[in-house]
CHARMM-style PDB file with segment names, atoms N, HN, CA, C and O in Angstrom:
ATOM      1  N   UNK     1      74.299 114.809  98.133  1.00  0.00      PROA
ATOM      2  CA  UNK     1      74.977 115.683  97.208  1.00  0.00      PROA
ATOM      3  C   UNK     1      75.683 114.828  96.154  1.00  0.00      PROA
ATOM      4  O   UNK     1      76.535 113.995  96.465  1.00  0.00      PROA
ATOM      5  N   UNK     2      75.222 115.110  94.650  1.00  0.00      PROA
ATOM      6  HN  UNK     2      74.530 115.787  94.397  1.00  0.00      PROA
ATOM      7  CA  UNK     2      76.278 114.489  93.839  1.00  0.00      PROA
ATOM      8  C   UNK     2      77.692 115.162  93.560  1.00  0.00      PROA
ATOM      9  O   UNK     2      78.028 116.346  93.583  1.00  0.00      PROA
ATOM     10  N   UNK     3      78.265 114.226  93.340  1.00  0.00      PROA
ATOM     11  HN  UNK     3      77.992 113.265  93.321  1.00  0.00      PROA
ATOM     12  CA  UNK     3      79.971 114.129  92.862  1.00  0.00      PROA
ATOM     13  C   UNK     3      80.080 115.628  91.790  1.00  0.00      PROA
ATOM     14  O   UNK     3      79.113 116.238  91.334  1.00  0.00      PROA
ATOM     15  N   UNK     4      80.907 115.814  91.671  1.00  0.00      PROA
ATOM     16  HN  UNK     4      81.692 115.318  92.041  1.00  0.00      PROA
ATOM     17  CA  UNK     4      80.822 117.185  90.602  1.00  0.00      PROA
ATOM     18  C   UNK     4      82.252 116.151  89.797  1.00  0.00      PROA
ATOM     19  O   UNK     4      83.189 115.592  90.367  1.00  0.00      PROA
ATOM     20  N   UNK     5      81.876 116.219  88.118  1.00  0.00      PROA
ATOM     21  HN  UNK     5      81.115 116.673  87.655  1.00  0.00      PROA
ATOM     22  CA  UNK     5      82.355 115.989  87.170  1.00  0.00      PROA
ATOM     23  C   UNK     5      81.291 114.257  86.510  1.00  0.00      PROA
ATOM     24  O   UNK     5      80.183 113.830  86.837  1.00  0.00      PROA
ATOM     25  N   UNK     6      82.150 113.829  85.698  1.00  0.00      PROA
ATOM     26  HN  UNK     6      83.050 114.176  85.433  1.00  0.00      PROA
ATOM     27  CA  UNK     6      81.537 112.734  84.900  1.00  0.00      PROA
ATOM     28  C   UNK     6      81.163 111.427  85.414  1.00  0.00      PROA
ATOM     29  O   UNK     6      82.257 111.001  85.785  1.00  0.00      PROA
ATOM     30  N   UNK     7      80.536 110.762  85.602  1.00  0.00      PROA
ATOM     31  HN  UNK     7      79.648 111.108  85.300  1.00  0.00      PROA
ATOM     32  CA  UNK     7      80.516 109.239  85.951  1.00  0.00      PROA
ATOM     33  C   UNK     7      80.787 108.674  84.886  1.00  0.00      PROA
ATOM     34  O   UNK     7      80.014 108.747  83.931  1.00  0.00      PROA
ATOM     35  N   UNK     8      82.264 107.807  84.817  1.00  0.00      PROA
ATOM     36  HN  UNK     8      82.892 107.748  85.592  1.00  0.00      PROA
ATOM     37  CA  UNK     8      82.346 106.993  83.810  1.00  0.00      PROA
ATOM     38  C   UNK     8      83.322 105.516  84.227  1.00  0.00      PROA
ATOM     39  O   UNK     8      84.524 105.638  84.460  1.00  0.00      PROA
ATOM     40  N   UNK     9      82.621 104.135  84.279  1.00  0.00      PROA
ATOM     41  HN  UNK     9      81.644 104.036  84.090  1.00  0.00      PROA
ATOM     42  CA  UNK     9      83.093 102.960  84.701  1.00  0.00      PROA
ATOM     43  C   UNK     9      84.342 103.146  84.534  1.00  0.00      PROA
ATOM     44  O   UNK     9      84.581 104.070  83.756  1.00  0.00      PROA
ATOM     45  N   UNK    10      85.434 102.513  85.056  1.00  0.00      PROA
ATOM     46  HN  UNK    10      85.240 101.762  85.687  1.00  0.00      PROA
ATOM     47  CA  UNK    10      86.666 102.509  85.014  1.00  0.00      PROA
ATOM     48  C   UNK    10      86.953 101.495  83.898  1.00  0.00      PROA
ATOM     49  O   UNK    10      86.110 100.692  83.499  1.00  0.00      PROA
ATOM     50  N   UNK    11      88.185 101.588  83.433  1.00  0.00      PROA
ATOM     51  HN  UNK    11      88.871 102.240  83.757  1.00  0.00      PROA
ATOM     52  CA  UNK    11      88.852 101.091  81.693  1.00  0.00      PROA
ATOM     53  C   UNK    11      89.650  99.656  82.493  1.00  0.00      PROA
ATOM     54  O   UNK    11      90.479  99.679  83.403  1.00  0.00      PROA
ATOM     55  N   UNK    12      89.217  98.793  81.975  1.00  0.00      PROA
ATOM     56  HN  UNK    12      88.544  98.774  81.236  1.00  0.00      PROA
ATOM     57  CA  UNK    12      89.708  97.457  82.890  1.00  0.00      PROA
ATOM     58  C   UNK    12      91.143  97.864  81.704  1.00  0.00      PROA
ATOM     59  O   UNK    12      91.346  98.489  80.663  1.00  0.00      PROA
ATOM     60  N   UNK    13      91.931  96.954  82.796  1.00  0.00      PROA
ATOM     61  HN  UNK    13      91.767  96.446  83.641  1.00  0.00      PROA
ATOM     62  CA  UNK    13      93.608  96.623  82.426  1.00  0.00      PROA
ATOM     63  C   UNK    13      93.949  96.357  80.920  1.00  0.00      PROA
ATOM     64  O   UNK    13      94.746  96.993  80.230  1.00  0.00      PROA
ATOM     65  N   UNK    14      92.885  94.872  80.415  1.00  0.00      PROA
ATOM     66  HN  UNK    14      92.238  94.355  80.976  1.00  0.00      PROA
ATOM     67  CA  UNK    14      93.227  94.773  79.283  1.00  0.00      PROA
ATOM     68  C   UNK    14      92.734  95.102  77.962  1.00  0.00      PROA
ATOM     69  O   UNK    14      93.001  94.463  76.944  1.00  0.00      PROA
ATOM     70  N   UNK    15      91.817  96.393  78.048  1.00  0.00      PROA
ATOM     71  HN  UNK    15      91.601  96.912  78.875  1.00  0.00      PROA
ATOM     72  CA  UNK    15      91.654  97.091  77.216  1.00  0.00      PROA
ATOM     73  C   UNK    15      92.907  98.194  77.006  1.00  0.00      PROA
ATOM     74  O   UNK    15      93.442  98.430  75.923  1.00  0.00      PROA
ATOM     75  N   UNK    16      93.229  98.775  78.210  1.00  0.00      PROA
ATOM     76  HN  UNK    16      92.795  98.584  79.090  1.00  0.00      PROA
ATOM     77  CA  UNK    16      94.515 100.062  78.147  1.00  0.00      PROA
ATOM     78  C   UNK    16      95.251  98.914  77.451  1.00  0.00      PROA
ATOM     79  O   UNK    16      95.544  99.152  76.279  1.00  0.00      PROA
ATOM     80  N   UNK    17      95.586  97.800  77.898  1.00  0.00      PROA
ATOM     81  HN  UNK    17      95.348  97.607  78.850  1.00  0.00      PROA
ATOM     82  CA  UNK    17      96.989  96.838  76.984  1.00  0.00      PROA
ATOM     83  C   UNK    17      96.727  96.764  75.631  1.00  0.00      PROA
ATOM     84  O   UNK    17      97.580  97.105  74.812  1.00  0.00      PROA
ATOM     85  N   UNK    18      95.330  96.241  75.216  1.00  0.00      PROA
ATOM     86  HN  UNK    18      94.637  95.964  75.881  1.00  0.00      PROA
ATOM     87  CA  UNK    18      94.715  96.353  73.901  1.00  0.00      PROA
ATOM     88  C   UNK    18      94.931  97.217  72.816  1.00  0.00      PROA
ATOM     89  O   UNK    18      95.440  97.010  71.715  1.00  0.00      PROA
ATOM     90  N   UNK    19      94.402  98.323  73.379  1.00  0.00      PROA
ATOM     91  HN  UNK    19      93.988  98.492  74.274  1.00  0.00      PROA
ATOM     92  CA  UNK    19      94.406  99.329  72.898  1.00  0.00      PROA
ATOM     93  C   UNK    19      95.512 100.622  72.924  1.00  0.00      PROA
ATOM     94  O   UNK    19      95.687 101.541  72.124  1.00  0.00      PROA
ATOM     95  N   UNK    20      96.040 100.347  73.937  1.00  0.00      PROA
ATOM     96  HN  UNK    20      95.898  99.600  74.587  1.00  0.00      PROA
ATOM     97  CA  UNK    20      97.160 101.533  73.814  1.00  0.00      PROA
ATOM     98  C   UNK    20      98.457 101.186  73.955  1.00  0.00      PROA
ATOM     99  O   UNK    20      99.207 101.827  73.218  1.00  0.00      PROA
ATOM    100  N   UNK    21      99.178 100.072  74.926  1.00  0.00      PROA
ATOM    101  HN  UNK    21      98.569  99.551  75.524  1.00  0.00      PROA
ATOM    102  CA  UNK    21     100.500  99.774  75.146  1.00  0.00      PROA
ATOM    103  C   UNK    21     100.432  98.747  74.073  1.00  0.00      PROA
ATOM    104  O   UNK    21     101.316  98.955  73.242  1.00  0.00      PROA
ATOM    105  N   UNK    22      99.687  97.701  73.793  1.00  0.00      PROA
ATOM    106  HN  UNK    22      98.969  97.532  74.468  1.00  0.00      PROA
ATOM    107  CA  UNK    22     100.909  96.184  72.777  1.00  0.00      PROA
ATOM    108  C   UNK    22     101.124  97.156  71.398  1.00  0.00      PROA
ATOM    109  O   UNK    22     102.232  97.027  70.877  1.00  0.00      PROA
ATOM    110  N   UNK    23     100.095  98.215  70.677  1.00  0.00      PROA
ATOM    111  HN  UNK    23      99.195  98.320  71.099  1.00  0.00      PROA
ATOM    112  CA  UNK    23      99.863  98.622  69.540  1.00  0.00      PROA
ATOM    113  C   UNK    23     101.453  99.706  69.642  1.00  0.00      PROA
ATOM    114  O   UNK    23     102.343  99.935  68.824  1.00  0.00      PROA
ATOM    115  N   UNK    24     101.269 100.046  70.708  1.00  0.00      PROA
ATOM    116  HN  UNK    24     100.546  99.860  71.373  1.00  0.00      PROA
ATOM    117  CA  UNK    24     102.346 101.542  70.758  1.00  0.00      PROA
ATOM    118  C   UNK    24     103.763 100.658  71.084  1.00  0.00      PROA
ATOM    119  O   UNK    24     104.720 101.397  70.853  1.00  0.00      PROA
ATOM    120  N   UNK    25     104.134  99.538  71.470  1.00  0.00      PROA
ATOM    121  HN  UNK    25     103.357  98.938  71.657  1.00  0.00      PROA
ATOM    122  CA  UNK    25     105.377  99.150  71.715  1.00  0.00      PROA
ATOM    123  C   UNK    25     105.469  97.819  70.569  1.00  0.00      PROA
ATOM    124  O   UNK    25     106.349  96.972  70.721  1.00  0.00      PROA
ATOM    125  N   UNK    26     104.633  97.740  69.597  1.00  0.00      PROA
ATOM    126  HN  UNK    26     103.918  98.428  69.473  1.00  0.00      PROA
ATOM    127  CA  UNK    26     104.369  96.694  68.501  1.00  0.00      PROA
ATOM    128  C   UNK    26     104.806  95.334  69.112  1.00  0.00      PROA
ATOM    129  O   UNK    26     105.810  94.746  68.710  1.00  0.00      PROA
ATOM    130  N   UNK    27     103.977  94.847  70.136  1.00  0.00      PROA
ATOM    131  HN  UNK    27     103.162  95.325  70.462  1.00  0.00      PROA
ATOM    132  CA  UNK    27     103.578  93.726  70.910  1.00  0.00      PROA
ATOM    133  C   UNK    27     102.576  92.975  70.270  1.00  0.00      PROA
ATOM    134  O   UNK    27     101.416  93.345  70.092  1.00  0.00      PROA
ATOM    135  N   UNK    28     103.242  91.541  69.820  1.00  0.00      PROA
ATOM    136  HN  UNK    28     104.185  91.240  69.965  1.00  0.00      PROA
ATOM    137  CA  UNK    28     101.848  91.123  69.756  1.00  0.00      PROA
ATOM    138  C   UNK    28     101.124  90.012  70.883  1.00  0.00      PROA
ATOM    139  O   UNK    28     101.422  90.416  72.007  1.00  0.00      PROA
ATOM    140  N   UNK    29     100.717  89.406  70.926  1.00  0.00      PROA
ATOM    141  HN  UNK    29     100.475  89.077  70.012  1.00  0.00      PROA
ATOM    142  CA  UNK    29      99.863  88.950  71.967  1.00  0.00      PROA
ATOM    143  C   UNK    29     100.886  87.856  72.671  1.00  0.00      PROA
ATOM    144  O   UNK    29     101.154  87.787  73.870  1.00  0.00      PROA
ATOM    145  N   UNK    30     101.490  86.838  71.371  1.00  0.00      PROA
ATOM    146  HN  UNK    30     101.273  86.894  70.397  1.00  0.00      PROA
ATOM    147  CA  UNK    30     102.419  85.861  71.932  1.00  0.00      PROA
ATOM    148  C   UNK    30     103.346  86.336  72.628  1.00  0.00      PROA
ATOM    149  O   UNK    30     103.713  85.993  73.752  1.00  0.00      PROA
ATOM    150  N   UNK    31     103.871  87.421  71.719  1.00  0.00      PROA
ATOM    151  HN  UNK    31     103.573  87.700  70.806  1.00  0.00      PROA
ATOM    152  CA  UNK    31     105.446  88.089  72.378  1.00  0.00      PROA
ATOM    153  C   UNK    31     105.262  88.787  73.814  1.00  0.00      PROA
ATOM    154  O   UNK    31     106.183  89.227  74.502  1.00  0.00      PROA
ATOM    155  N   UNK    32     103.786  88.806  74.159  1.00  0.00      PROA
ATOM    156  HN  UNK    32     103.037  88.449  73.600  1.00  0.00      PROA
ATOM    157  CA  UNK    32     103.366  89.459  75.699  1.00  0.00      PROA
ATOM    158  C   UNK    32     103.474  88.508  76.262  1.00  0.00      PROA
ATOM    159  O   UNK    32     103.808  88.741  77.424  1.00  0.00      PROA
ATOM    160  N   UNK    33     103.376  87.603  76.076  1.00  0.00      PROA
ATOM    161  HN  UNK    33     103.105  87.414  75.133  1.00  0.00      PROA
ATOM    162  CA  UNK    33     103.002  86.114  76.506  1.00  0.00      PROA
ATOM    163  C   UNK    33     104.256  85.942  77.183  1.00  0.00      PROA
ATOM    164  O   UNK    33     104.588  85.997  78.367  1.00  0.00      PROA
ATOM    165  N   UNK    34     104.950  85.685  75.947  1.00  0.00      PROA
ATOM    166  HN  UNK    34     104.680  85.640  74.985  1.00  0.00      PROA
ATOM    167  CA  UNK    34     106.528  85.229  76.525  1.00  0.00      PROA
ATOM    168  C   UNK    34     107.149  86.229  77.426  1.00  0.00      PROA
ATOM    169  O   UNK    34     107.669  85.901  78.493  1.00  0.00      PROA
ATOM    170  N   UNK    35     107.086  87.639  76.929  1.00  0.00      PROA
ATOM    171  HN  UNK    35     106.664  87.906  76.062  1.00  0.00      PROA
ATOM    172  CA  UNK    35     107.402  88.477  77.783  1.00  0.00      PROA
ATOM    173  C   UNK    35     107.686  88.413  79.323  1.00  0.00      PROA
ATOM    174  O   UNK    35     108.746  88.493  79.944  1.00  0.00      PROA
ATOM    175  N   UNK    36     106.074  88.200  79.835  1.00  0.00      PROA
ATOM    176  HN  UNK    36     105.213  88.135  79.330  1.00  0.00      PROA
ATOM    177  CA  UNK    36     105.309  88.541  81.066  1.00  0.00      PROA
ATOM    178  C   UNK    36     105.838  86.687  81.756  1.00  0.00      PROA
ATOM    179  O   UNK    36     106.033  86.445  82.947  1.00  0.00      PROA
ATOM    180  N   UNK    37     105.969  85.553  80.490  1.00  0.00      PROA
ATOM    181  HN  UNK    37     105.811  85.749  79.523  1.00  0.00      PROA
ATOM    182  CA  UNK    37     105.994  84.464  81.418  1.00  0.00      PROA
ATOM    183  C   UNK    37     105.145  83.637  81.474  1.00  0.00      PROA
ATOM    184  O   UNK    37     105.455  82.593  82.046  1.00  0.00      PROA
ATOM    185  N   UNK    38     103.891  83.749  80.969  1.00  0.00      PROA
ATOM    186  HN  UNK    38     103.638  84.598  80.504  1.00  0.00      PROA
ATOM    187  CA  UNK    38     102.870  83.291  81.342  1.00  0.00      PROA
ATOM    188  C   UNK    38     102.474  82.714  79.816  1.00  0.00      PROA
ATOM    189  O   UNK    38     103.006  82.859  78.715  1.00  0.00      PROA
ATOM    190  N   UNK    39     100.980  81.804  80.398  1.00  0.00      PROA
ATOM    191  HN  UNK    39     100.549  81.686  81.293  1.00  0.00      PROA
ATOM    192  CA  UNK    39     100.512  81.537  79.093  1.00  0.00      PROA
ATOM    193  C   UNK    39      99.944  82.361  77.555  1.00  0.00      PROA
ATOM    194  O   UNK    39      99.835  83.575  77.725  1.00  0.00      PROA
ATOM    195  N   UNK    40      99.754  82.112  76.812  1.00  0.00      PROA
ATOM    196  HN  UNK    40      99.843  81.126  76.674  1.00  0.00      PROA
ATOM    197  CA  UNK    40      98.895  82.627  75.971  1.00  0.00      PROA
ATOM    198  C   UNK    40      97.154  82.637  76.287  1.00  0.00      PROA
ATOM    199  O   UNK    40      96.237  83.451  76.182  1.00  0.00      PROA
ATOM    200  N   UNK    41      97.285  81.547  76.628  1.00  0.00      PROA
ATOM    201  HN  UNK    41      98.030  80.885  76.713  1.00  0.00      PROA
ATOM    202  CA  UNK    41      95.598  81.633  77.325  1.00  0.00      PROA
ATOM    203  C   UNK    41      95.345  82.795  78.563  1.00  0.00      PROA
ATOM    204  O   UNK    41      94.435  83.623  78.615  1.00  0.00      PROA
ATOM    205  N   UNK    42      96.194  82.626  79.309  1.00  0.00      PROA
ATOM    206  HN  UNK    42      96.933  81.954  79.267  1.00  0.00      PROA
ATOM    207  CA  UNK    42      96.241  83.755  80.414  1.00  0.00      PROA
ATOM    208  C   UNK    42      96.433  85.468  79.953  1.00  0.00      PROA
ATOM    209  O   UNK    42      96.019  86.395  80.649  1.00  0.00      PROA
ATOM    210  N   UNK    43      97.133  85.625  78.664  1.00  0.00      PROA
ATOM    211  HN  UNK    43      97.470  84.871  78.100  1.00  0.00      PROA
ATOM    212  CA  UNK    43      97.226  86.687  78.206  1.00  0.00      PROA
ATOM    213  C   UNK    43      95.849  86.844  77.317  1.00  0.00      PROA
ATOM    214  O   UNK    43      95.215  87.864  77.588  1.00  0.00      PROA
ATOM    215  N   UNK    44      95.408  86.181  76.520  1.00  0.00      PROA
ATOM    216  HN  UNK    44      95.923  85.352  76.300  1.00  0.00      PROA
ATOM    217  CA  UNK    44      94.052  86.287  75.959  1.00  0.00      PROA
ATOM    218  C   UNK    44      93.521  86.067  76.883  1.00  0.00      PROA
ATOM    219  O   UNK    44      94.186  85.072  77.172  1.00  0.00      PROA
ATOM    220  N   UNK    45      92.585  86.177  77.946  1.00  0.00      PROA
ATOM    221  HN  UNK    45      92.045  86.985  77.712  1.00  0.00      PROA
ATOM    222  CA  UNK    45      91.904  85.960  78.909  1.00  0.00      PROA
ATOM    223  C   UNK    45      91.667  87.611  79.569  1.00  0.00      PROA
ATOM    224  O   UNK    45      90.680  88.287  79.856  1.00  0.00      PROA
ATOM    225  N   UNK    46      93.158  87.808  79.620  1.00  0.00      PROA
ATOM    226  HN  UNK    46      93.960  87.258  79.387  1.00  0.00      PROA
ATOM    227  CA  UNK    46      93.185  89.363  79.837  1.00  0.00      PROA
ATOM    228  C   UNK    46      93.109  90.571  79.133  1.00  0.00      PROA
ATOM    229  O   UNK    46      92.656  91.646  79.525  1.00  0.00      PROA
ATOM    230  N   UNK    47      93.601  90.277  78.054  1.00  0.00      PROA
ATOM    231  HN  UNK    47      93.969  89.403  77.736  1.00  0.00      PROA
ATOM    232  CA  UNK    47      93.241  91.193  76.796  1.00  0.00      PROA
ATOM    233  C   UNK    47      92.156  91.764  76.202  1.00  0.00      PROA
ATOM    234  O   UNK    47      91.981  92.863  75.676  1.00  0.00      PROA
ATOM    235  N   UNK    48      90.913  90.069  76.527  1.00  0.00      PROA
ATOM    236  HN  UNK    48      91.055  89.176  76.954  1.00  0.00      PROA
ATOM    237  CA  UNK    48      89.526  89.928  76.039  1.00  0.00      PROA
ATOM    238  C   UNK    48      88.781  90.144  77.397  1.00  0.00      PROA
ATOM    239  O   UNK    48      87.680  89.613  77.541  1.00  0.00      PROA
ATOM    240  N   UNK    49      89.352  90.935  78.450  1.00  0.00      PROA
ATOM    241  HN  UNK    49      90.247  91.366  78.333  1.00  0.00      PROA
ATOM    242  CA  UNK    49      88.671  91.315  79.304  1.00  0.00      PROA
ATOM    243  C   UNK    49      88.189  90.250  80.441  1.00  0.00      PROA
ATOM    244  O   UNK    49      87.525  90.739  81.354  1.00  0.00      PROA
ATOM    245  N   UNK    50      88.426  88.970  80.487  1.00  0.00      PROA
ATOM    246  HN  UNK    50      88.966  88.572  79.745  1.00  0.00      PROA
ATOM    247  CA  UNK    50      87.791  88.026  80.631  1.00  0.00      PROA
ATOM    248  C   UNK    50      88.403  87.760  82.998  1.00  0.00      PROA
ATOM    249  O   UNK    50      87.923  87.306  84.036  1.00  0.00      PROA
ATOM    250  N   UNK    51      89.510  88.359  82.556  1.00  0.00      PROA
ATOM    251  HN  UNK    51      89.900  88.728  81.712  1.00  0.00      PROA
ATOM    252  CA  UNK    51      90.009  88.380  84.005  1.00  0.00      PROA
ATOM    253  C   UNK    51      90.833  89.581  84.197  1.00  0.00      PROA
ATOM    254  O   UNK    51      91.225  90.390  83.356  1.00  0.00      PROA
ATOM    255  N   UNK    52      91.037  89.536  85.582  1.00  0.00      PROA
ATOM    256  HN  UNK    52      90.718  88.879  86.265  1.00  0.00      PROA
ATOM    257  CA  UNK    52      91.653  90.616  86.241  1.00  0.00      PROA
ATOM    258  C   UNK    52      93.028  90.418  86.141  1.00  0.00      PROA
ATOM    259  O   UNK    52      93.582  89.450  85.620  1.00  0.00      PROA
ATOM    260  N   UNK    53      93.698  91.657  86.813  1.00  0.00      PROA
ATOM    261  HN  UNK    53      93.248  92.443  87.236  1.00  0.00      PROA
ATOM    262  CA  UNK    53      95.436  91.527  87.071  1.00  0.00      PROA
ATOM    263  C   UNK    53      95.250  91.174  88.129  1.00  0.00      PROA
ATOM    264  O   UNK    53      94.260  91.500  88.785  1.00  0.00      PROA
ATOM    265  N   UNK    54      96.294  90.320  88.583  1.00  0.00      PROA
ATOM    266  HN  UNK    54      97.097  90.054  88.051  1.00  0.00      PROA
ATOM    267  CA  UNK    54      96.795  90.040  89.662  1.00  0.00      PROA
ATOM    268  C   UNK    54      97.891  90.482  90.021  1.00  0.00      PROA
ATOM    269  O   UNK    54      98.712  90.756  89.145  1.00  0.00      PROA
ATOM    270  N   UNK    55      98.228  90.685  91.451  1.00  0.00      PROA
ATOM    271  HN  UNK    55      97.562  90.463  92.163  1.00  0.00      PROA
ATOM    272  CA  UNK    55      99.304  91.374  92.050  1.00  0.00      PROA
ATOM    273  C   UNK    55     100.584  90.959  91.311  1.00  0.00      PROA
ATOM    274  O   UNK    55     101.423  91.745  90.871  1.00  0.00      PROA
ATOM    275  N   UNK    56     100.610  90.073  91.259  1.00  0.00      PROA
ATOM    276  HN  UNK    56      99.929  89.435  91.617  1.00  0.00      PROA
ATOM    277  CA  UNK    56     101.726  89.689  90.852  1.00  0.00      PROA
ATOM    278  C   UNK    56     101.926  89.658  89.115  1.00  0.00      PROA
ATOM    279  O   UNK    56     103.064  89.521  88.667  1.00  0.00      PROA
ATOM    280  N   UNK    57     100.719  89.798  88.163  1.00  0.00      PROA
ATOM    281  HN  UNK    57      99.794  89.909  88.527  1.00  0.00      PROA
ATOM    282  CA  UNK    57     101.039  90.039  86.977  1.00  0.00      PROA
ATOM    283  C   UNK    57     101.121  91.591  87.037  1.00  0.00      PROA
ATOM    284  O   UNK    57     101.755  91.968  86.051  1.00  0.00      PROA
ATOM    285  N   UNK    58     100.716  92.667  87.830  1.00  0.00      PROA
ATOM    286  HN  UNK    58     100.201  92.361  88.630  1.00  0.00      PROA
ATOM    287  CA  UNK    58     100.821  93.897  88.243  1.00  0.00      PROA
ATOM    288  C   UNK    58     102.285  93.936  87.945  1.00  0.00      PROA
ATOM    289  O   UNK    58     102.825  94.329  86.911  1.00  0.00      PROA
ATOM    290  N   UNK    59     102.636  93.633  88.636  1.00  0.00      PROA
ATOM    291  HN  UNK    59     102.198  93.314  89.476  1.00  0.00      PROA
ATOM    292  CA  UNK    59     104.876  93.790  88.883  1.00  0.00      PROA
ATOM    293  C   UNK    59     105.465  93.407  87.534  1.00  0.00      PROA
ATOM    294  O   UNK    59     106.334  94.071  86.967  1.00  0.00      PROA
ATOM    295  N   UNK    60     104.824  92.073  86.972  1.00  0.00      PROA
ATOM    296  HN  UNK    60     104.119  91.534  87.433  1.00  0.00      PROA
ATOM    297  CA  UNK    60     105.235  91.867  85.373  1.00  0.00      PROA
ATOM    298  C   UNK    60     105.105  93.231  84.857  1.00  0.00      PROA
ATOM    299  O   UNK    60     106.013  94.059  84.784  1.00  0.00      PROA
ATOM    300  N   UNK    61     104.010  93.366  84.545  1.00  0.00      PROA
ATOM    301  HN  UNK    61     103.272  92.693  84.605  1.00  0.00      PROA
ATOM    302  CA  UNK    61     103.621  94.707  83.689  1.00  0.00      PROA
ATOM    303  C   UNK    61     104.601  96.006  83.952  1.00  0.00      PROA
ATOM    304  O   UNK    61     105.320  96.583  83.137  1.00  0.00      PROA
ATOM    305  N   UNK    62     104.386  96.301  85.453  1.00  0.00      PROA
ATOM    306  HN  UNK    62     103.802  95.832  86.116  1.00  0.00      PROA
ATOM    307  CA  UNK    62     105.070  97.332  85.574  1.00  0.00      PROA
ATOM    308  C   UNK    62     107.057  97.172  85.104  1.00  0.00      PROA
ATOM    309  O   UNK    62     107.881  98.072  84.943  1.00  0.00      PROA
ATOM    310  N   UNK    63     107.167  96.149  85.043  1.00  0.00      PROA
ATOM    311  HN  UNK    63     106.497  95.418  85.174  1.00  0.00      PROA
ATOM    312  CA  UNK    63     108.624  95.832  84.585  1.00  0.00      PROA
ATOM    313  C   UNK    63     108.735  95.957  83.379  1.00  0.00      PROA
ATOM    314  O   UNK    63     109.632  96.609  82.846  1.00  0.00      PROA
ATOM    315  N   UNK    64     108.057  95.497  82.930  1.00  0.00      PROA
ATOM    316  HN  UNK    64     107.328  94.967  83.363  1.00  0.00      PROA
ATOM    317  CA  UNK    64     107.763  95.106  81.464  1.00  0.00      PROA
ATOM    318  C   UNK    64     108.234  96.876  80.638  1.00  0.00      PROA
ATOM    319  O   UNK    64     109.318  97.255  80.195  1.00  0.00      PROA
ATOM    320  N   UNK    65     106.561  97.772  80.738  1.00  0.00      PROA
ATOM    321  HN  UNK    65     105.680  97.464  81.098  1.00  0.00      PROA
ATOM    322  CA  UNK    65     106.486  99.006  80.205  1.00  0.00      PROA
ATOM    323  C   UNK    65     107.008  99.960  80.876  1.00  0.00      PROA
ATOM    324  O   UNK    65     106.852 101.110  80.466  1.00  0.00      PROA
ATOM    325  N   UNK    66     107.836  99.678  82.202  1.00  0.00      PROA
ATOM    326  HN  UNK    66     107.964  98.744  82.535  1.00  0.00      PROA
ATOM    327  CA  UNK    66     108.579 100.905  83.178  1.00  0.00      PROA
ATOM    328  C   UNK    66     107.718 101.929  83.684  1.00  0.00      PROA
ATOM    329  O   UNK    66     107.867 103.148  83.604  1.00  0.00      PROA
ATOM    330  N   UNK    67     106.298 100.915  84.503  1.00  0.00      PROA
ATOM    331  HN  UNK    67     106.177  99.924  84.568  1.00  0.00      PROA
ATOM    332  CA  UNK    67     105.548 102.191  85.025  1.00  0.00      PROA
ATOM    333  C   UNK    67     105.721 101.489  86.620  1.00  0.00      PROA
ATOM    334  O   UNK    67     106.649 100.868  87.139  1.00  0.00      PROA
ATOM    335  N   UNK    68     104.545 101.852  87.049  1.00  0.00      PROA
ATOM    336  HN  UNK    68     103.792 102.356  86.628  1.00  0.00      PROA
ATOM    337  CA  UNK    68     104.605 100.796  88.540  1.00  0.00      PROA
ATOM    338  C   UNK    68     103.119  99.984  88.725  1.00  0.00      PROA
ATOM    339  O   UNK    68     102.065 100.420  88.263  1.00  0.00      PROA
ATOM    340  N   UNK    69     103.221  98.986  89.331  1.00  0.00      PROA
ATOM    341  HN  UNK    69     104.078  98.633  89.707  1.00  0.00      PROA
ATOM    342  CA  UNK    69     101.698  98.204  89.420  1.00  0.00      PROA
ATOM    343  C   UNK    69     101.022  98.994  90.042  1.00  0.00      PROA
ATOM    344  O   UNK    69     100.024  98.294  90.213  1.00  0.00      PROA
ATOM    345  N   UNK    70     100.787  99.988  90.548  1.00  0.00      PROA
ATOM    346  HN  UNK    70     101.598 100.557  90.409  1.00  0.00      PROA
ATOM    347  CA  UNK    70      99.502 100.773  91.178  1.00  0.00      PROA
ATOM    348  C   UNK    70      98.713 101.105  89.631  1.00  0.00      PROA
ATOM    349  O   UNK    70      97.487 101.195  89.568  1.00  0.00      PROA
ATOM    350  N   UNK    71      99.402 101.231  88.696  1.00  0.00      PROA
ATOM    351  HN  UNK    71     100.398 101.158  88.747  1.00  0.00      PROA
ATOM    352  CA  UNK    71      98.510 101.636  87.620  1.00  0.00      PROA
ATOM    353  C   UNK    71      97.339 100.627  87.269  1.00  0.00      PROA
ATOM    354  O   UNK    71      96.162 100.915  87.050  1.00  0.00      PROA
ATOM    355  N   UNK    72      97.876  99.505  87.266  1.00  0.00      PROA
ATOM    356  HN  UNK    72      98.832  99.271  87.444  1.00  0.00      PROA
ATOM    357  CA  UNK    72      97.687  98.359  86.953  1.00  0.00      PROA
ATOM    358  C   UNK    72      96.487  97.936  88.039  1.00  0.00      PROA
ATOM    359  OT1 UNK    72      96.017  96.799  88.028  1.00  0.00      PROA
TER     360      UNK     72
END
């Protein structure tokens, strides 16, 4: 039996950051950088899709925009 509604891949992390949180809180990539702690390479890495969140950049984030890392 198929699923009832859409099949559609899930939206990796750093597209939602891309595209909807740095633009909507006028973030730019460095100032995430410094933000979160981490490198700039590590934030471009994630932005450009290139890696995952990790648990522990999960908890950044969720501190960061006041949601919780399950989103993440």
């Amino acid at each position: 039996m198929k699923p009832i509604g859409r099949n559609v891949c899930p939206i990796h992390a750093g597209e939602m950051l891309r595209e909807d949180f740095l633009p909507d809180y006028a973030i730019t990539a460095l100032s995430f950088a410094i933000a979160l702690g981490v490198s700039r390479q590590t934030t471009n890495e994630l932005l450009n899709e290139r890696c995952a969140v990790t648990p522990v950049m999960a908890w950044s984030l969720s501190r960061l925009f006041g949601n919780t890392p399950k989103i993440w």
